[in-house]
C-alpha positions as CSV (number, residue, x, y, z in Angstrom):
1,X,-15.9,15.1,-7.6
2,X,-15.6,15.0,-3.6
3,X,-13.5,15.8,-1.7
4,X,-11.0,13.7,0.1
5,X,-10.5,14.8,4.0
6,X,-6.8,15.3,4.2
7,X,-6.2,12.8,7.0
8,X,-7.7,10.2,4.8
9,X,-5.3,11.4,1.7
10,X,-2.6,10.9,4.2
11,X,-3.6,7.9,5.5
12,X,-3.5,6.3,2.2
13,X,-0.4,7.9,0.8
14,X,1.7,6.6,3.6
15,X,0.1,3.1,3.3
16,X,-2.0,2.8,6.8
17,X,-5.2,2.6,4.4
18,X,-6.8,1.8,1.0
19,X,-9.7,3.6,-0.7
20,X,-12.7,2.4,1.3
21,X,-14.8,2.7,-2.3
22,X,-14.6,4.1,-5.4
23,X,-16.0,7.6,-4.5
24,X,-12.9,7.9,-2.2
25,X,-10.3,6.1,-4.7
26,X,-11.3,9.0,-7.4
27,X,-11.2,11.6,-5.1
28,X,-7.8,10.7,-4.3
29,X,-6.5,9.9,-7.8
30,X,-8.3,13.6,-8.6
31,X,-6.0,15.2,-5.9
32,X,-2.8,13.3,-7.2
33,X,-3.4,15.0,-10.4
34,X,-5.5,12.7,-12.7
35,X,-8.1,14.7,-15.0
36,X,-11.5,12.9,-14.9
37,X,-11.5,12.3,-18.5
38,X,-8.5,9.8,-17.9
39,X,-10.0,8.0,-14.8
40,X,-11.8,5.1,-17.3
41,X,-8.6,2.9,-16.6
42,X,-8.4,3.4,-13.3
43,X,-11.9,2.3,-13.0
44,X,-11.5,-0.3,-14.6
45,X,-8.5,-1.3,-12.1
46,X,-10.4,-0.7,-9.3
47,X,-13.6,-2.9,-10.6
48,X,-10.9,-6.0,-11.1
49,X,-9.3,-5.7,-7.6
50,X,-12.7,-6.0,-6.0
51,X,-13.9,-8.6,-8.0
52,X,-10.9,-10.6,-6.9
53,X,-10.6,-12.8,-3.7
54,X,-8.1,-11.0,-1.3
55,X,-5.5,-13.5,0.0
56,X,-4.0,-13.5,3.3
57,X,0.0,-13.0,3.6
58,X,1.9,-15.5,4.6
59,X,3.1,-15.6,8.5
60,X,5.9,-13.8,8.7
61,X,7.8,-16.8,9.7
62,X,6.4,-18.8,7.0
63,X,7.4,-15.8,4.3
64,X,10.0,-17.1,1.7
65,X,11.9,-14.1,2.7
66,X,12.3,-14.7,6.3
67,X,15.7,-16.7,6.3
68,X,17.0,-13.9,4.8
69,X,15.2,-11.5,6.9
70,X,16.8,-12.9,9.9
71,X,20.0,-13.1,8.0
72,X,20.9,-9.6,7.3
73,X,19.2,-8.8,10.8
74,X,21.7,-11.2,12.5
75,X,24.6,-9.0,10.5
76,X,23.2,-6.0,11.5
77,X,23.4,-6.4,14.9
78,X,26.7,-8.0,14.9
79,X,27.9,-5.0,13.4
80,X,26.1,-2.8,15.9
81,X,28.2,-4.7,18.6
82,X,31.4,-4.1,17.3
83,X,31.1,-0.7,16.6
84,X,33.1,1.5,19.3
């Protein structure tokens, strides 16, 4: 199995980056503990995301979300003000 360059295990634990391919993806499953005679199901998990057609997020504006968003962010700062 390669091996993963730390600041690529790092960039994909703290969410800045995915697996670029499957090489990488079981490098870093290896390094988060996963024997290679389990990694069949992960496989297979990573062969159905790419065969899938990513979608784009919604605008944050347009997220079903966002009037709450603004909500608790409103509170927030209203709090923030009042405090001494």
């Amino acid at each position: 199995m390669p091996n993963l360059p730390l600041t690529n295990a790092s960039r994909i634990i703290n969410r800045e980056r995915l697996p670029t391919d499957q090489r990488q993806y079981e490098a870093y499953l290896t390094g988060c503990g996963i024997p290679a005679h389990a990694l069949a199901p992960w496989r297979r998990a990573w062969n159905r995301v790419q065969s899938t057609t990513p979608t784009t997020p919604p605008a944050p504006e347009e997220h079903p979300f966002a009037p709450l968003a603004q909500h608790l962010i409103s509170q927030r700062r209203a709090r923030a003000a009042q405090a001494p």
